[in-house]
C-alpha positions in Angstrom: -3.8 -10.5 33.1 -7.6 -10.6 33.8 -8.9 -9.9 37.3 -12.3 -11.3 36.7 -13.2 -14.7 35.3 -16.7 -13.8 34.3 -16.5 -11.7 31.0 -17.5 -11.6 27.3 -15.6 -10.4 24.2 -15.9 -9.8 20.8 -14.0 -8.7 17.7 -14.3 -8.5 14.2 -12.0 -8.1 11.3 -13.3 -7.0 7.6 -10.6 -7.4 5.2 -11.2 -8.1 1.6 -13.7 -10.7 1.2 -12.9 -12.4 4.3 -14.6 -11.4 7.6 -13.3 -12.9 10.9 -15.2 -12.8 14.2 -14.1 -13.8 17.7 -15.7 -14.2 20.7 -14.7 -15.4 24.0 -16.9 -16.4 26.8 -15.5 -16.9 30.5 -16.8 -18.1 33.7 -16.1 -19.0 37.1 -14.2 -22.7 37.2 -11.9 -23.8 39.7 -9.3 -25.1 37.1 -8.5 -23.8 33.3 -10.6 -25.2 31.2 -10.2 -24.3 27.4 -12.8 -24.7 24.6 -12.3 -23.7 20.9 -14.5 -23.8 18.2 -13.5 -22.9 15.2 -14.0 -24.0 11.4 -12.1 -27.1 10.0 -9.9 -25.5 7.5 -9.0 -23.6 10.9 -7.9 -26.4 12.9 -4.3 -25.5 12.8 -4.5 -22.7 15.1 -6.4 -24.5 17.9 -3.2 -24.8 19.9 -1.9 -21.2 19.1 -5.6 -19.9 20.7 -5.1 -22.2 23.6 -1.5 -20.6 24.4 -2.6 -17.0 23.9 -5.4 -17.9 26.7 -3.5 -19.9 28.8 -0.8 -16.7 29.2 -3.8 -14.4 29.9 -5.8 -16.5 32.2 -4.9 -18.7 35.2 -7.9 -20.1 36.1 -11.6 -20.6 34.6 -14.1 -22.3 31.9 -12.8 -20.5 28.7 -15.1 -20.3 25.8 -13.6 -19.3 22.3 -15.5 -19.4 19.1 -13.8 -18.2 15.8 -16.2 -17.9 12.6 -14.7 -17.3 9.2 -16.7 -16.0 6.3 -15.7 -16.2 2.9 -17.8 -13.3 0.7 -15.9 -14.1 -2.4 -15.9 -17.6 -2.3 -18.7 -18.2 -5.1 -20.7 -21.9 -5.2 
């Protein structure tokens, strides 16, 4: 559980020739508020991201940006 609702992560994963980077972004809010941005093809998991932040966080305006890169992909 976070004590603070001010923070920023990031993570990356490398893994063949797909690279996936996360960020998160909180701040102060009196209520949760949950934003997700992610690529279209990645729609699908918009409500799995909300879950995981609603059981980590209880209150705040919750940023979440998930970028998806695609090295083999050729065109």
């Amino acid at each position: 559980m976070w004590m603070s609702m001010t923070g920023y992560g990031r993570g990356d994963h490398h893994g063949g020739d797909v690279s996936v980077t996360a960020e998160i972004r909180s701040v102060n809010h009196r209520f949760l508020d949950i934003h997700v941005r992610c690529p279209a093809k990645f729609l699908s998991w918009e409500m799995r991201i909300r879950s995981m932040v609603r059981k980590a966080v209880k209150r705040g305006k919750v940023d979440v940006f998930l970028s998806v890169k695609d090295w083999g992909r050729t065109g």
